[in-house]
GUGU-490991 format. One record per residue: residue in one letter; y, x negated, z of N, C-alpha, C in turn. Coordinates in steps of 0.02 Angstrom, whole numbers, plus 50000, padded with zeros to 5 digits. Atoms other than C-alpha are relative to their C-alpha. Example, Ala and Ser with C-alpha at 12.3 -4.5 7.8 and 13.67 -1.06 7.14 Angstrom:
! residues 2
a499414995550000497754938550390500604995550000s499415004249997499474931650357500555003950037
This chain:
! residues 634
x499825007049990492624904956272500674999550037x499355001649981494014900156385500454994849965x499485001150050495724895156340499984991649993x500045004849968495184876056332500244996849922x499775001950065496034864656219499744995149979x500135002750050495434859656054500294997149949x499565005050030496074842855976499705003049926x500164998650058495244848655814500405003949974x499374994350035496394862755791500654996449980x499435005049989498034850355808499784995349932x500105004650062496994840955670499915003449927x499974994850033496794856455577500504999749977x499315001450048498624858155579500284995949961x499815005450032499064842455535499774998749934x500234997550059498054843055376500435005049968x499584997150049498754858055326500754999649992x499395001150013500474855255362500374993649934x499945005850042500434838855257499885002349942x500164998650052499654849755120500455003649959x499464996150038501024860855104500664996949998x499175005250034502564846455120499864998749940x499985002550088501544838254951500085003849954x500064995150055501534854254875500925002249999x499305000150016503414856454900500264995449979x499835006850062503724838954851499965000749939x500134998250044503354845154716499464995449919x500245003850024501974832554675499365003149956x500324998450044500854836354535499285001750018x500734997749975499124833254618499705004150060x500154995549927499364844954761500275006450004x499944994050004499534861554673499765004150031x500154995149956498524871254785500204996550075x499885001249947499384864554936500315003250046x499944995249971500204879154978499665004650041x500544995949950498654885155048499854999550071x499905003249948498884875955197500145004350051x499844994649963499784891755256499315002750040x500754992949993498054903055241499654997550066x500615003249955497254890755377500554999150066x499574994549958498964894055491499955005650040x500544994149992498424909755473499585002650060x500825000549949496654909655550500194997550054x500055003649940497114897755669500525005050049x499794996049949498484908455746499725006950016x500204994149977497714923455751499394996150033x500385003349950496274915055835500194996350076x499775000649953497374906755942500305006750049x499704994349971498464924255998499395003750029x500434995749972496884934656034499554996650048x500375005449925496104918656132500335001050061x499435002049958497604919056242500125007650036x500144993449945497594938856285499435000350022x500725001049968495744936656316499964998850056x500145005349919495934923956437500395004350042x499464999249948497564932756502499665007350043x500164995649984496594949256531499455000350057x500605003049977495154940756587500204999550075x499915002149916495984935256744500665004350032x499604994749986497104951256768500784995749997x499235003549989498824940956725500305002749934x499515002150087499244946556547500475006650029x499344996150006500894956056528500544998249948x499584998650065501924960256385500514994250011x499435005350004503444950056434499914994150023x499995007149993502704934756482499554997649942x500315000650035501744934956333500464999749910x499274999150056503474939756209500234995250031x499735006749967504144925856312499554992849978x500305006450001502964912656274500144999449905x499834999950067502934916756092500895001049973x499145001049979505064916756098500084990550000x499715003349983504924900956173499674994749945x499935004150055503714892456032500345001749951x499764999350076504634899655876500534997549998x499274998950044506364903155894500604996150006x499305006349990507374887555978499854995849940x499935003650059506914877555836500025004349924x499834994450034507034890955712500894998950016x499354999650014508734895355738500574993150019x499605008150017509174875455787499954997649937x500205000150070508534872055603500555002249961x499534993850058509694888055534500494995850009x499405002449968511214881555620500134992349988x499655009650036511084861355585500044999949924x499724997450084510974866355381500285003649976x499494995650029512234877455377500574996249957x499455004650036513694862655354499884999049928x500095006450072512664854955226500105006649937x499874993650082512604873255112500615000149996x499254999349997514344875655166500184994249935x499665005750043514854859055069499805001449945x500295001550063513654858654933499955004949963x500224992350014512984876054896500355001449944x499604996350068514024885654732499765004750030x499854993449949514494902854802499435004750000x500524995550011512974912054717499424996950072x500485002249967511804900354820500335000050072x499804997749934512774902254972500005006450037x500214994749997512724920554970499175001450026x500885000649979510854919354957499784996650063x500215001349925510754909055116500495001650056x499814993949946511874920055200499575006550016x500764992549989510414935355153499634997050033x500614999549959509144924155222500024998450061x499745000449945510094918955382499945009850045x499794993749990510244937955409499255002349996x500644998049987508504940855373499374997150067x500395003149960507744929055473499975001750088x500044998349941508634934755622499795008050004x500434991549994507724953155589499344996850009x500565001049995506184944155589499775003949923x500354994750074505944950155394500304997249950x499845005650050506284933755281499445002049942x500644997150020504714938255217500125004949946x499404992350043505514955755129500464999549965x499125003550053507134946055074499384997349945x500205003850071505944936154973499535001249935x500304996650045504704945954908500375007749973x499454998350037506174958154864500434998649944x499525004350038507144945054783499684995949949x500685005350035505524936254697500135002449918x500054994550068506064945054522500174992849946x499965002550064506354938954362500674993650005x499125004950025508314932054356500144998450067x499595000649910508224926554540499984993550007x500045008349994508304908954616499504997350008x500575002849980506894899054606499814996750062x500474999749905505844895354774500244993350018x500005007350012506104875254741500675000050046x499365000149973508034878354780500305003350064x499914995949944507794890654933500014994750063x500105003049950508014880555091499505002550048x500464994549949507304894555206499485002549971x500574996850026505994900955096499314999750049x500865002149983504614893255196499735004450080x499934995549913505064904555358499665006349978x500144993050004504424919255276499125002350019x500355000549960502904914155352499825002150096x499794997349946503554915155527500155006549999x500094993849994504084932055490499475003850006x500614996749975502424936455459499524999250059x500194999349933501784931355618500435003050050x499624995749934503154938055722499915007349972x500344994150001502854954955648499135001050019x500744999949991500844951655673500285001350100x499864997549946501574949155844500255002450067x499744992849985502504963555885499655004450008x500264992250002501214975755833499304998550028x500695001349959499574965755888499645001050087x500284999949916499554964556097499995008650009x499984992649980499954983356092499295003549968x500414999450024498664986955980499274999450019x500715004449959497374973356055499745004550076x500194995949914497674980456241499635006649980x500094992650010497414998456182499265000549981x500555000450024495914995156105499084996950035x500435003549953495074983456237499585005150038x500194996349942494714996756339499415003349988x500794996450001493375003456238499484994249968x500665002450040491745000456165499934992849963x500245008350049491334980256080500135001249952x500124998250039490804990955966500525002549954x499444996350010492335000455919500584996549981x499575006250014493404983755926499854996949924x500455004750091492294975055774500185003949934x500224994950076492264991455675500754998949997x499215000350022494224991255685500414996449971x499905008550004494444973455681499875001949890x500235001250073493514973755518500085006449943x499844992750056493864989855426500744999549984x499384999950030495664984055435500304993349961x500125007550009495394966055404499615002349917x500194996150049494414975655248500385001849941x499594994650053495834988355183500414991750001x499365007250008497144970255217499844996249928x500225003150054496014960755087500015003949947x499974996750061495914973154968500825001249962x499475000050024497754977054963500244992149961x499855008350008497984956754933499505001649936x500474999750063496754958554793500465003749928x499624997250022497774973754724500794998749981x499045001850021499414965154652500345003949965x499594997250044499964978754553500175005250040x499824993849978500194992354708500724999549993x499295001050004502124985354699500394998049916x499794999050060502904984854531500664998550005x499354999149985504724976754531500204999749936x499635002050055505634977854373500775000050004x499415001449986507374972254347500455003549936x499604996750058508664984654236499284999249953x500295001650035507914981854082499414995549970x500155005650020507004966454090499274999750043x500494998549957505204968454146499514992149976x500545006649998504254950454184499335001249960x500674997250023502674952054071499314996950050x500635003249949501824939854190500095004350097x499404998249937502564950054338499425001650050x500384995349966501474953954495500345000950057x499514999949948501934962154653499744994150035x500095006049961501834947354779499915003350063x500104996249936501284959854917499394993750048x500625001849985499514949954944500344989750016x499745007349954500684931054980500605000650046x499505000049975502374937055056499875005150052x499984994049957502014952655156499095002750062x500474999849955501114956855311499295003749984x500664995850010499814971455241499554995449980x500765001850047498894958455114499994991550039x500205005249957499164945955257499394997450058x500304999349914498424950955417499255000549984x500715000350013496514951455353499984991350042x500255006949965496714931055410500214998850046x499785000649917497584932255566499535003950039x500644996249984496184946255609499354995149994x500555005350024494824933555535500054996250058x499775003549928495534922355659499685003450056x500194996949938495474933955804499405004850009x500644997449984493704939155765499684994850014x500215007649996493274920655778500005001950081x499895001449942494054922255946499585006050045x500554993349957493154938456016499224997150008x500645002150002491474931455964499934994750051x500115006849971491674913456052500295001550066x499594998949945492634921256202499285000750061x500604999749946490874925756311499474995749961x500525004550016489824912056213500204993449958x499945006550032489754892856167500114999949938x499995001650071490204885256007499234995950000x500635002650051488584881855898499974994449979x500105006950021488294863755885499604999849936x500164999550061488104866055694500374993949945x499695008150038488614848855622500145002149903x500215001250071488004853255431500715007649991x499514994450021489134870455444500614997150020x499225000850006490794863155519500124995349964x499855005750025490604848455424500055004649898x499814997450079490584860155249500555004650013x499364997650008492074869055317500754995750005x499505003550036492994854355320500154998249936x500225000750078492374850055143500435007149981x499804995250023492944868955094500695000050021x499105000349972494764864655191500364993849948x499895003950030494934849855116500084997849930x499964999650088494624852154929500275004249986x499594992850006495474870654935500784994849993x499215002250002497184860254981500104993649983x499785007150023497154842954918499625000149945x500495002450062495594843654767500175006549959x500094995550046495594860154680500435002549937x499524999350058496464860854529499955009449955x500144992650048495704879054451500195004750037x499984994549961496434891154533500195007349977x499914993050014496644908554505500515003049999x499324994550005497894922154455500195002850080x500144998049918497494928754637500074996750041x499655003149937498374923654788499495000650031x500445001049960496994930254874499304997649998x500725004050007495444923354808500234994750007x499835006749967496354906954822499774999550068x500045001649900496494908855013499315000750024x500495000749965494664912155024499634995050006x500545007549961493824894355038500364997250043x499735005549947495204886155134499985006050077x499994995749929495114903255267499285000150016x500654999949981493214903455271499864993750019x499995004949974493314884755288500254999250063x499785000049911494344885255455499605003550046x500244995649969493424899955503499204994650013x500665005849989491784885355492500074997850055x500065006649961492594873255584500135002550074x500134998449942493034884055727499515003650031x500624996149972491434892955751499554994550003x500495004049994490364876755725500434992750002x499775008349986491344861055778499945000350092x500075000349920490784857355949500084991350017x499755003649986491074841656023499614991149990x500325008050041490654823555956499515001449917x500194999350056490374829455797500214996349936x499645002650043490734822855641500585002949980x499134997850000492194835155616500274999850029x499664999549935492694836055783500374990749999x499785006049997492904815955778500604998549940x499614998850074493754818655605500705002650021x499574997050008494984830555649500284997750073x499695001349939495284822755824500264991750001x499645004549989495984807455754500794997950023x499444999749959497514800755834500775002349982x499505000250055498714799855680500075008149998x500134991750039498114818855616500075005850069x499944996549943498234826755800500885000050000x499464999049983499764819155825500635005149959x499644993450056500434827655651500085008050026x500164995449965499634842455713500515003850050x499544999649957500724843055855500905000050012x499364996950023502264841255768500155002849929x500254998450059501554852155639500925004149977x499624995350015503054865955665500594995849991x499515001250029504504853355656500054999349939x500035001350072503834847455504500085004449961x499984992950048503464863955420500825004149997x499194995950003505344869955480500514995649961x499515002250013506044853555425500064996849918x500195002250062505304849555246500375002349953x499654996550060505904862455140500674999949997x499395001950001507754862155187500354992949979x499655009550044507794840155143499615004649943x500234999650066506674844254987500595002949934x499464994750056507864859454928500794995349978x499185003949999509434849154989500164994149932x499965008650032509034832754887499905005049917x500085000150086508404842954717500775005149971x499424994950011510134854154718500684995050006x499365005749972511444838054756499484996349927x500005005150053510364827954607499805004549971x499934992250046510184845554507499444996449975x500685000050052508374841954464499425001150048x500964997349967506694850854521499534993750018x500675005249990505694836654491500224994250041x499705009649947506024821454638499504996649972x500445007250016505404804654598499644997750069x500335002949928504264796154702500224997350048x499645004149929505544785954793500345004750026x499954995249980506414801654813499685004650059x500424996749940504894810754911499774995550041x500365006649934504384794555009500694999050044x499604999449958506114794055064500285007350049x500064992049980506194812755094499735000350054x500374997249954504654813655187500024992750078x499585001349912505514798555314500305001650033x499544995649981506824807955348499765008550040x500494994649969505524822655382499934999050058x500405000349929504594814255496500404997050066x499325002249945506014806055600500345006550026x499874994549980506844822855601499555003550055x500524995549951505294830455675499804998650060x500435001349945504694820055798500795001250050x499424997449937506724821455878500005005750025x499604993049984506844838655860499415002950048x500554998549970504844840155926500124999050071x499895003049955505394830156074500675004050040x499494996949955507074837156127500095006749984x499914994049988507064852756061499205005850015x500624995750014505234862756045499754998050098x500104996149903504584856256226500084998750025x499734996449933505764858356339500185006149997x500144994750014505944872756279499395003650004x500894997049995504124878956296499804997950075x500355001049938504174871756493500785006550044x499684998049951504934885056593500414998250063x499565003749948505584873356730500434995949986x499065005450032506704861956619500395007549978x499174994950044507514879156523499625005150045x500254990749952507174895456644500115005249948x500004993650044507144910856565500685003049999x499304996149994508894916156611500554994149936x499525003750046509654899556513499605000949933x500115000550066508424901256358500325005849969x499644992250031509134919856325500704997750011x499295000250012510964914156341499934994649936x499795005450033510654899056233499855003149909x500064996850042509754909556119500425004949992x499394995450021510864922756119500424998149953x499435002650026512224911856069499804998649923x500285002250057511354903855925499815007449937x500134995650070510814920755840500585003850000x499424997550020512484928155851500404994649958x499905007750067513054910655747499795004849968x500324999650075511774913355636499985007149964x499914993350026512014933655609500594998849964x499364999550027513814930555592500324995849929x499795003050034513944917255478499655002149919x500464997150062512554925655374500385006949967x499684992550027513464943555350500624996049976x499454999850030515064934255311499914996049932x500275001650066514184923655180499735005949925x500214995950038513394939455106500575004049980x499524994650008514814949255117500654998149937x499355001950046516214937455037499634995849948x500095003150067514974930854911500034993449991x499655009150027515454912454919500525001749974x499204999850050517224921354835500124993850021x499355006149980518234905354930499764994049967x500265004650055517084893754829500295001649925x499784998350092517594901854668500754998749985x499144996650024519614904254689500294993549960x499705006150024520034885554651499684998849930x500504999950047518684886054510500255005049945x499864993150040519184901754434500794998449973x499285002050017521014895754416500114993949936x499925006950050520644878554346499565004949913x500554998450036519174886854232500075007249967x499904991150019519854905954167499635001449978x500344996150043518854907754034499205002350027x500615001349961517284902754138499855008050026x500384995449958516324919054190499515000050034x500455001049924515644915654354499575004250017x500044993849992515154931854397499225002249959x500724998750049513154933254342499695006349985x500284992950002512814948954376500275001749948x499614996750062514394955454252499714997149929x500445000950059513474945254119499315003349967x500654995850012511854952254151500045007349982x500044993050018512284970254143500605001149927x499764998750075513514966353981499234997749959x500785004150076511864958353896499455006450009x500524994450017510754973653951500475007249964x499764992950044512274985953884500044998749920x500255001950045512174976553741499545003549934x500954997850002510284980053721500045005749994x499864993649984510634998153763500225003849928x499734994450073511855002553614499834995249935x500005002550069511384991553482499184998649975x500605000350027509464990553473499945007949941x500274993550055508675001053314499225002750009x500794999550024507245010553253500065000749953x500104998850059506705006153096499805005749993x500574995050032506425020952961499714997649936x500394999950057505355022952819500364999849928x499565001550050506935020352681500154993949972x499915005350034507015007552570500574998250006x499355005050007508394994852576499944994549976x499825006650042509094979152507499914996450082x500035005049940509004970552671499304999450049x500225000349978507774962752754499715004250085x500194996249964506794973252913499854995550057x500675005549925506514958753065499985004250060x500224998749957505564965453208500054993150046x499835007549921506024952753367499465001650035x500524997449960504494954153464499784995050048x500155005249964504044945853624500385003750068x499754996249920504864946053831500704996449979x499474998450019506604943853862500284995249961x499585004350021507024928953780500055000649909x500044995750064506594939653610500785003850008x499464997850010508104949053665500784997249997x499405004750026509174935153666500224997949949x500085002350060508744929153508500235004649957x499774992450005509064949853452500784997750001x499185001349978510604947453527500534995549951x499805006850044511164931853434500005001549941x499884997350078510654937153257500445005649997x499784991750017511274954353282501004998949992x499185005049992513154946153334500295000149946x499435004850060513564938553166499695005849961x500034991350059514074951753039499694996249933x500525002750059513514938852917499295000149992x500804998350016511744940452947499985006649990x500114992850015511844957752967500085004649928x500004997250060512374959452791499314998649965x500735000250007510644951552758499505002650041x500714997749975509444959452872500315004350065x499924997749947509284971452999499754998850065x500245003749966508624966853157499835006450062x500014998049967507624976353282499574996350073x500305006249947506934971153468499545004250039x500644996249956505214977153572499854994050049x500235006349965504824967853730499315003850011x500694995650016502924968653696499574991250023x500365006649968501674953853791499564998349944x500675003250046500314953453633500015004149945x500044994750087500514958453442499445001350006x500495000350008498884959253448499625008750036x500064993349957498894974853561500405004750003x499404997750020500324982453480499875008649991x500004993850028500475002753446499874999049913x500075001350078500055002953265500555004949965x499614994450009501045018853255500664999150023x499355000149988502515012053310500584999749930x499445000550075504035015053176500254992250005x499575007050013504894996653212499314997449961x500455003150036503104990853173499644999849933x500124995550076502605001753013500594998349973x499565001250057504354998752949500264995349981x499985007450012504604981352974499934994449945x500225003750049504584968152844499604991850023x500245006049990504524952152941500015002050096x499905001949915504004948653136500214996550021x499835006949976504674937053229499994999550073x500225000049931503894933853396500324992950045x499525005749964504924922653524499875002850077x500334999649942504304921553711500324992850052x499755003349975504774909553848499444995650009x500625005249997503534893553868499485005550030x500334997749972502764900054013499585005649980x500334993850029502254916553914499604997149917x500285003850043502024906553756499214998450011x500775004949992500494896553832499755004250015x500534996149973499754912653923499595002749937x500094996950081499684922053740499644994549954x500565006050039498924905653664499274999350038x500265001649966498144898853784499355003550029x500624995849945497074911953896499885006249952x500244993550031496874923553735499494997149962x500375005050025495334915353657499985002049912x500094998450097495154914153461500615004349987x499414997050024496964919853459500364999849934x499705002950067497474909753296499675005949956x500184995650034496024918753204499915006450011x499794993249981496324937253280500745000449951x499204999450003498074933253233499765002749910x499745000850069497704930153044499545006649988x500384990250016496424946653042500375000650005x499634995549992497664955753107500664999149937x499555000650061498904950452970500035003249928x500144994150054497894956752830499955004050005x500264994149990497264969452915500525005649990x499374994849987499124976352944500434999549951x499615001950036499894967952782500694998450025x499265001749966501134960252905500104990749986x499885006250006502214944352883500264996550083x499745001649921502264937953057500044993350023x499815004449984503174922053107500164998550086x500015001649918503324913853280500664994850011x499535003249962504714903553371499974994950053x500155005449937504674889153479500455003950066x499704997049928505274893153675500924997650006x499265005549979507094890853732500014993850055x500015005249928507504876653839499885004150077x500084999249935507204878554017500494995650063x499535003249967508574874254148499745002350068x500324994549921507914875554337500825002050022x499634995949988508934888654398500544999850052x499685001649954510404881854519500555004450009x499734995249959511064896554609500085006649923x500104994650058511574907454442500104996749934x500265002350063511814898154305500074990849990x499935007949999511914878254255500884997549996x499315001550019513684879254210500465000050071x499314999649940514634885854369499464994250035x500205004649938513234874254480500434992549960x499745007850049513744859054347500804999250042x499185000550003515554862754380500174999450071x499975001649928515434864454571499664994650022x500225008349990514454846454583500454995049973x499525005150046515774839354471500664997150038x499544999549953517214845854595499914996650055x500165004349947516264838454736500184992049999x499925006450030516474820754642500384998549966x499405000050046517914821454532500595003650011x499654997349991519484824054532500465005449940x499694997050079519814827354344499495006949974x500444995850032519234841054243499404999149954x500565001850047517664842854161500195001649917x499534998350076517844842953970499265001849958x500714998950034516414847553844499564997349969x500375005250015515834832653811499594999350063x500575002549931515254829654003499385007350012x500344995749996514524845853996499405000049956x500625000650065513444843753829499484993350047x500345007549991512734826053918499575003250064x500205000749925512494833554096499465007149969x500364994050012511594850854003499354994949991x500865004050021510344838153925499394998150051x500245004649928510104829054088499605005550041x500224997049947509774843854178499275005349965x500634996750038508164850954041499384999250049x500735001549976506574853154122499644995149966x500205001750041505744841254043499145001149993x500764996349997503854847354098500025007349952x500094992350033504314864254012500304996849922x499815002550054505214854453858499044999049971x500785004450036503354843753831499465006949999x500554992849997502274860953865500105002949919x499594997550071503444867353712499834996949944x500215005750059503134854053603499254999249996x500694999950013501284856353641499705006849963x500124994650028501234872153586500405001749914x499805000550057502264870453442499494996349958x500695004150052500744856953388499685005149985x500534997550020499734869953402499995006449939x499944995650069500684881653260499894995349946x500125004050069500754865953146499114997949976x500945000949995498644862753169499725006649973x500394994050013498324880953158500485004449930x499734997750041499454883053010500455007350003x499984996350002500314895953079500995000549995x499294999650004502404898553014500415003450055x499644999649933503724896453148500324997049992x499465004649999505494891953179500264996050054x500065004049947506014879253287501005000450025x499364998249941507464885053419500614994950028x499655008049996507994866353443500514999849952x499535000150089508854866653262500635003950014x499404999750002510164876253346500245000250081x499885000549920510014876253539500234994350021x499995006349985509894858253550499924994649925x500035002650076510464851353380500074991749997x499735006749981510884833353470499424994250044x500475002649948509384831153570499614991150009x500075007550012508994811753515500804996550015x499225002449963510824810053564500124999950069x499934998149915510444816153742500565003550022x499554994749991511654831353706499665006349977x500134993249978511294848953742500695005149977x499464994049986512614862953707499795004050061x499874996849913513034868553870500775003849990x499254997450025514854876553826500145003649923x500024999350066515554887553682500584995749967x499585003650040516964882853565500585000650058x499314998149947518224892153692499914999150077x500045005249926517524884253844499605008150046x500374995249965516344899953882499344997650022x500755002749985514674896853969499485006049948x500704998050054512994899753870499555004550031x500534996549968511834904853999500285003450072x499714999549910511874914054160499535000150053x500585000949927510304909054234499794992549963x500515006850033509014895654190499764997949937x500224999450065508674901654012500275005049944x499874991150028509314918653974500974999249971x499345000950011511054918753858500575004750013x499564995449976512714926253897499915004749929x499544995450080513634938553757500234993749956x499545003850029514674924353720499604995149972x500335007950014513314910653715499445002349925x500304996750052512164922653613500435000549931x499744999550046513424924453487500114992849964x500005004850015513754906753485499554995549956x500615002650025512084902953451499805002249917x500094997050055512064915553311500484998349936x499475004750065513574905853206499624994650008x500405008350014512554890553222499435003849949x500854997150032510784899353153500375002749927x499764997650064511964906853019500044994949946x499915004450009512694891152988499584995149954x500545003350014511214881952978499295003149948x500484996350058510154895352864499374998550049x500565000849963508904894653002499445006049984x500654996650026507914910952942499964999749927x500234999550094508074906752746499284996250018x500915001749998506054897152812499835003049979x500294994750025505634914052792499744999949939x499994997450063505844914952613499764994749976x500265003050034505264898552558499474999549970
């Protein structure tokens, strides 16, 4: 098929691009809207292998006018993008989160955002919501697709049909399978191993990518020496399969990549059987959805940076509706300027020549290298110095928390033995927020004169070593998990209540459960230094620990609060004994106060959930205080 252009594709985009702003909006009914990407995807690799086809076809293709064309759609708006949201991190940002978009400034100009993120995707890292750049790591994976594709493609042309297909598809084959395979990558962090953890090879990285950019460009081999199939009933069910994949489907799977297969086999429909006056073709060639289409890439470059900007300046994940309706004006105004003055004249060789786009570019990625290595390098320190002065006690510094809370862990966990004592035996059992809790009891010498306390990060009593000594010598369990792990262990383990209570007699164990800790979305490293650097932005006075208790409350998830409280119904229904974490985390909570601060003005947490030394201990004079495990004994 020659290179002839199809408004359907432009309506294609437009669809999906819209699918994946609602899904960053972070609107509830457009959880699989991320998929939007997968049909990206297809379409560019269908597009790229259309385009050497043709170019070969008529003896014109050549490497550098072909790295040149692809140059001239990506990277002027790309690195115009990097460079107009730099001010705004500069201002707003808290040094941890400035750092971080100094790494991905630095990555992006390697072409390997992509790597920063599925590197950085771990446990105690920043959540995706707050990343500005996150959404580029897309672009990376096409500019690596192509780098290594025309060399590849040419080389290969030369032989056999036959030889092309088998390659095409044997690697398009091993691609899907790796994407299937989430466990070939394994990241664990020190001590602290995600129980829900997978590698993210098969959404972030090119191997468990390129099966749909290939998909694509087998689309395009096939249709290149023959018509599209005036098949009305087939492109019209791959819109149906595009369309419910990213705006209807609510069930979706553990698997990134079985997700992506109805909305990539759906595209793959509509371009093999949408021919012209069709019902999809008329569909997708409306005027509105083309025109989207067409300024699919400002949009997609310019969404996530307002989204991130607006939920990190009003420190809350969730935007309100007037929030994303004003958001997504600001989107689309953005886009259609930047579509207009920057994307194409840039893409016409006779307004920018090739000699001024490489100086202009030049200039721009030496910016954006430079400002990125000095971000990474100095940390945001010059954010901290004025902070650190007013604030001494304050330990900024997340990492030094994290590796005192895993040395912690290190010298003070036990193994029960088989010797009788006067003191109680609790087994902490659960992921890390069991070791917080560990942490906390273990602290106060007053409990310790009552009970000993040991800690296993273990995903399911139920699947426990039987032979383990903490578990054989144990008197009482006490299982404590973070929501999110909470509901999997309820939830997706079926007839868990009654397994649970077999297993009780079966083991003559007394095993008690715990409600989740709060949940704080994660603003740069912990709530306290971001609190305190939004405060500075707006105030001139100091914060005191009263504004801090009000603004901790304010800033609760409250979707992960109500999940909590649903699952807590479900110990009181299923009769099953459990203490409730509120009683000393959040002892004020009908007051719309939070402890966020200790007595001596130390912070609690140093991420979203996870407690310091100081906050852990804190917590553990309250629980003392309060006789929070005498339940036990009643």
């Amino acid at each position: 098929m020659k290179n002839i252009y199809r408004t359907e594709i432009d309506g294609l985009r437009g669809i999906s691009v819209i699918a994946v702003m609602l899904y960053h909006s972070g609107l509830n009914f457009f959880k699989s809207g991320y998929l939007g990407v997968d049909v990206f995807f297809i379409i560019s690799g269908y597009l790229i292998t259309n385009i050497i086809l043709n170019d070969v076809k008529q003896k014109k293709f050549s490497f550098v006018n072909f790295f040149e064309r692809r140059i001239r759609r990506i990277l002027p708006l790309l690195f115009f993008i990097c460079l107009a949201i730099t001010p705004f991190a500069w201002y707003f940002f808290s040094a941890v989160l400035l750092e971080s978009f100094g790494e991905t400034l630095v990555s992006i100009s390697l072409f390997s955002s992509n790597i920063l993120f599925f590197l950085t995707a771990g446990y105690f890292n920043l959540v995706s919501e707050l990343k500005p750049l996150i959404h580029t790591w897309s672009l990376s994976v096409e500019e690596q697709f192509y780098i290594i594709f025309p060399f590849f493609f040419i080389m290969i042309l030369k032989y056999d049909k036959k030889i092309l297909y088998i390659l095409f598809i044997s690697i398009l084959i091993l691609s899907f399978l790796i994407g299937l395979n989430e466990d070939i990558f394994v990241i664990k962090n020190g001590n602290y191993i995600s129980l829900s953890n997978k590698s993210l090879t098969s959404f972030f990285l090119l191997p468990g990518r390129i099966w749909q950019l290939l998909l694509g460009g087998l689309v395009a081999i096939y249709l290149f020496e023959k018509k599209i199939k005036n098949i009305s009933i087939l492109s019209l069910l791959g819109l149906v399969m595009v369309v419910y994949s990213l705006f209807v489907n609510k069930n979706l799977s553990d698997s990134y990549t079985i997700n992506s297969l109805l909305p990539s086999i759906g595209a793959v429909l509509i371009l093999l059987f949408t021919a012209k006056d069709s019902i999809t073709q008329k569909f997708l060639s409306n005027k509105m959805i083309v025109f989207t289409g067409l300024i699919s890439y400002s949009l997609y470059l310019w969404h996530q940076p307002i989204f991130s900007f607006l939920r990190i300046y009003s420190e809350n994940i969730n935007l309100s509706f007037l929030q994303i309706f004003l958001s997504l004006v600001v989107i689309i105004f953005l886009s259609i300027c930047s579509w207009k003055y920057v994307e194409l004249p840039n893409r016409n060789k006779i307004i920018v020549s090739r000699k001024s786009l490489i100086t202009k570019l030049s200039i721009m990625y030496l910016l954006i290298v430079s400002i990125g290595l000095f971000l990474h390098f100095s940390e945001g320190s010059f954010k901290l110095k004025k902070l650190k002065k007013i604030y001494p006690s304050v330990q900024f510094d997340k990492d030094k928390s994290l590796e005192d809370h895993i040395k912690y862990l290190k010298n003070n966990n036990v193994i029960f033995n088989n010797q009788k004592v006067k003191k109680t035996k609790i087994l902490i059992l659960g992921d890390s927020h069991s070791q917080d809790l560990f942490i906390a009891l273990n602290q106060n010498k007053k409990l310790r004169e009552k009970y000993i306390f040991s800690n296993i990060v273990f995903s399911n009593i139920l699947k426990i070593d039987k032979n383990n000594k903490n578990f054989i010598n144990s008197d009482v369990i006490l299982m404590s998990y973070s929501t999110s792990h909470l509901n999997n262990l309820l939830i997706k383990n079926k007839n868990f209540f009654s397994k649970l209570e077999h297993f009780k007699k079966l083991n003559d164990k007394d095993i008690w459960f715990t409600t989740s800790s709060l949940y704080f979305p994660y603003f740069g490293n912990d709530i306290l230094s971001q609190m305190i650097n939004k405060w500075h932005l707006l105030n001139k006075k100091n914060i005191t620990k009263i504004d801090i208790n009000k603004k901790t409350y304010s800033m609760i998830d409250m979707e992960d609060y109500k999940l909590n409280k649903k699952l807590e119904n479900m110990f009181i229904k299923n009769k099953v004994p459990y203490l409730d974490k509120m009683k000393y985390i959040c002892p004020d909570f009908t007051k719309k106060k939070c402890h966020g601060i200790t007595k001596d003005f130390q912070k609690i947490y140093f991420d979203g959930s996870h407690t310091t030394l100081e906050g852990a201990k804190f917590f553990g004079d309250i629980i003392f205080k309060i006789k929070w495990l005498d339940k036990i004994y009643e």
